[in-house]
N, C-alpha and C positions, 0 to 999 in steps of 0.2 A: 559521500557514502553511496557507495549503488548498493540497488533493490532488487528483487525476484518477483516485484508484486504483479508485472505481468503476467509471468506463468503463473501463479498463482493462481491469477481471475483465469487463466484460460484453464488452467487444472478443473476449474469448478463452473467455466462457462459462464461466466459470466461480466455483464458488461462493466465499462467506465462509470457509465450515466448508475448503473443499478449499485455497485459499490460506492460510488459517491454519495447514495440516498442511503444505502444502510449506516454508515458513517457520520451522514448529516456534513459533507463537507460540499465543494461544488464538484464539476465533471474535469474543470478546469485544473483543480487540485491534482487530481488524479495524475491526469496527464503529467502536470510540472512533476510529481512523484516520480513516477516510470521513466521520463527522461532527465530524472538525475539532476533537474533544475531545482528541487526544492526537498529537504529535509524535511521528515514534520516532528510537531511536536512528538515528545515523548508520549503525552497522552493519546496522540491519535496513530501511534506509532503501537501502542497498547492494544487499542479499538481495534486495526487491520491485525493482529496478532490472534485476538479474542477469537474474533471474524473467522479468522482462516482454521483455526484450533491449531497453533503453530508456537511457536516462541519466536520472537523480536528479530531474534539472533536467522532465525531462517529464512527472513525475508531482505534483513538488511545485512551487510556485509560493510564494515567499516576499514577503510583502505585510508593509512595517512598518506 
């Protein structure tokens, strides 16, 4: 599944390290996110959605 959630945090200036803390997830997460290494869960897939005032669907893009 690839993401937008880079531009996202850069839409709003903001960093890895400070989205990881509003999330409660680590910096590390983030990263594996944004390079497409790591899915999250639906609930925290929820949380970056909330976060952003966005829906699911604008951040993730599901490609089989």
């Amino acid at each position: 599944m690839e993401n937008k959630l880079k531009v996202f945090r850069a839409m709003q200036d903001i960093t890895q390290e400070d989205l990881a803390r509003e999330l409660n997830v680590t910096r590390q997460t983030i990263i594996a996110i944004e390079k497409n290494k790591y899915d999250p869960s639906i609930n925290l897939a929820f949380k970056m959605a909330k976060f952003f005032n966005v829906t699911i669907e604008d951040i993730f893009v599901y490609k089989e």
